[in-house]
C-alpha positions in Angstrom: -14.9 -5.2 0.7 -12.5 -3.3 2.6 -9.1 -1.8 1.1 -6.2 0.2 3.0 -3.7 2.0 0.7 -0.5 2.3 2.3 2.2 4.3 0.8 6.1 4.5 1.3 8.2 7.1 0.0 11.7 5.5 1.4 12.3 8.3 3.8 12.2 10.5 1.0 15.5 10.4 -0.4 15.5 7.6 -2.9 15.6 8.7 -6.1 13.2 6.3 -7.3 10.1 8.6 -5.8 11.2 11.9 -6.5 8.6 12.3 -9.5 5.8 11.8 -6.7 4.3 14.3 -4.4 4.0 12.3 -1.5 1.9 15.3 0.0 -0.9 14.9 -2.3 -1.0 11.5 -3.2 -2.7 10.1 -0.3 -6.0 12.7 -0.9 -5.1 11.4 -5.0 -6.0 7.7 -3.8 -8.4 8.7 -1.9 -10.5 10.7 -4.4 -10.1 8.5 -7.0 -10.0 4.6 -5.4 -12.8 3.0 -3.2 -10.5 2.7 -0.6 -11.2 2.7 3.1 -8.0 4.8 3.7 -4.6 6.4 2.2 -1.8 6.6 4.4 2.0 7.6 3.7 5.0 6.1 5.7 9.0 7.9 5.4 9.9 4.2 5.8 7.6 0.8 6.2 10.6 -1.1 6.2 12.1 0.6 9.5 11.1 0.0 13.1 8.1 2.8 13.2 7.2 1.4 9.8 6.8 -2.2 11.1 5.2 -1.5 13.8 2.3 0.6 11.7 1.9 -2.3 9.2 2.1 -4.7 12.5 -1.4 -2.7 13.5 -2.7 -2.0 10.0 -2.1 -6.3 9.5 -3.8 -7.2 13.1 -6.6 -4.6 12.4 -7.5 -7.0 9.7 -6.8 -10.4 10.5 -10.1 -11.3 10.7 -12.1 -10.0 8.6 -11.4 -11.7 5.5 -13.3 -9.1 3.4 -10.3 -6.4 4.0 -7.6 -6.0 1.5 -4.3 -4.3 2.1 -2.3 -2.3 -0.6 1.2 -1.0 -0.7 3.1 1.1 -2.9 6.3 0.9 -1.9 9.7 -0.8 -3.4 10.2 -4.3 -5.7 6.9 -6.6 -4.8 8.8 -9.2 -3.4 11.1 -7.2 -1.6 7.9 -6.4 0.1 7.1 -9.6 1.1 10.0 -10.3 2.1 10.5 -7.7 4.6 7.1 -8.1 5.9 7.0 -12.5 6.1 7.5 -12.2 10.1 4.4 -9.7 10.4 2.5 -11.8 8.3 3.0 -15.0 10.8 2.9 -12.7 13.8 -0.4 -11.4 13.0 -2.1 -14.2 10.9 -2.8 -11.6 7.9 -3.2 -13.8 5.2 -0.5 -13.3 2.5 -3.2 -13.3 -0.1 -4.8 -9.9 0.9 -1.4 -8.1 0.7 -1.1 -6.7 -2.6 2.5 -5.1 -3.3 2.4 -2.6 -5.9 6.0 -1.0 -7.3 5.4 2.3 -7.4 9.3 3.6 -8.0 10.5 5.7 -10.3 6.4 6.9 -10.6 4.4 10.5 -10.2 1.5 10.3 -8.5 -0.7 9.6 -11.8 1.1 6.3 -12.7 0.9 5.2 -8.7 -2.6 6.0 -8.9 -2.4 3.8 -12.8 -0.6 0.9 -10.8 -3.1 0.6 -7.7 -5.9 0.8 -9.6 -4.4 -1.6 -12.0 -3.4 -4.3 -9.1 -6.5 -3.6 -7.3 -8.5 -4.4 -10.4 -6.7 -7.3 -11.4 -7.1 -9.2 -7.7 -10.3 -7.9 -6.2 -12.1 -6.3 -8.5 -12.5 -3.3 -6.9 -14.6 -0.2 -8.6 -12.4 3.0 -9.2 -14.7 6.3 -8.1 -16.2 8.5 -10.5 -13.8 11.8 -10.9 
């Protein structure tokens, strides 16, 4: 199994992040997660953003052992936003797993992922 953490920190003026440190959080998930990758975006819901979650999405549309997770804003929010990528790339809706990470520092993100990730796949946090 195959799991890409995505972050967003809302181009980094929302209050709602401002107890994270987006600087070490992706290395956080990284060391403690069985996660392929840890990535941060200023703002997956602007054009830059789509177009990095357009390639993260096609990257895995086939391979239906790969799981995408992003801490971002409100789950379906997320979905939302992202409905048009997930028909444009054929990334099936049920390995996207939103995670609300607002108003969090970077040990209750890494609480929440670990949380969802357990929850829908399963997934084995790494030994500290």
């Amino acid at each position: 199994m195959r799991i890409k953490a995505v972050i967003c920190n809302c181009k980094g003026l929302c209050p709602s992040f401002k107890n994270s440190d987006m600087n070490t959080l992706p290395f956080d998930i990284e060391s403690s997660l069985d996660v392929d990758y840890a990535i941060v975006h200023p703002q997956l819901c602007g054009m830059g953003g789509s177009r990095v979650m357009e390639d993260i999405l096609r990257s895995a549309e086939d391979d239906p052992d790969t799981f995408v997770i992003v801490g971002a804003c409100d789950p379906e929010a997320q979905l939302r936003l992202f409905q048009k990528l997930f028909c444009k790339t054929g990334f099936g809706q049920d390995h996207y797993l939103a995670v609300d990470i607002r108003g969090a520092a970077n040990g209750e993100i890494l609480q929440r992922l670990s949380e969802r990730l357990r929850d829908h796949v399963l997934i084995k946090e790494r030994p500290h």
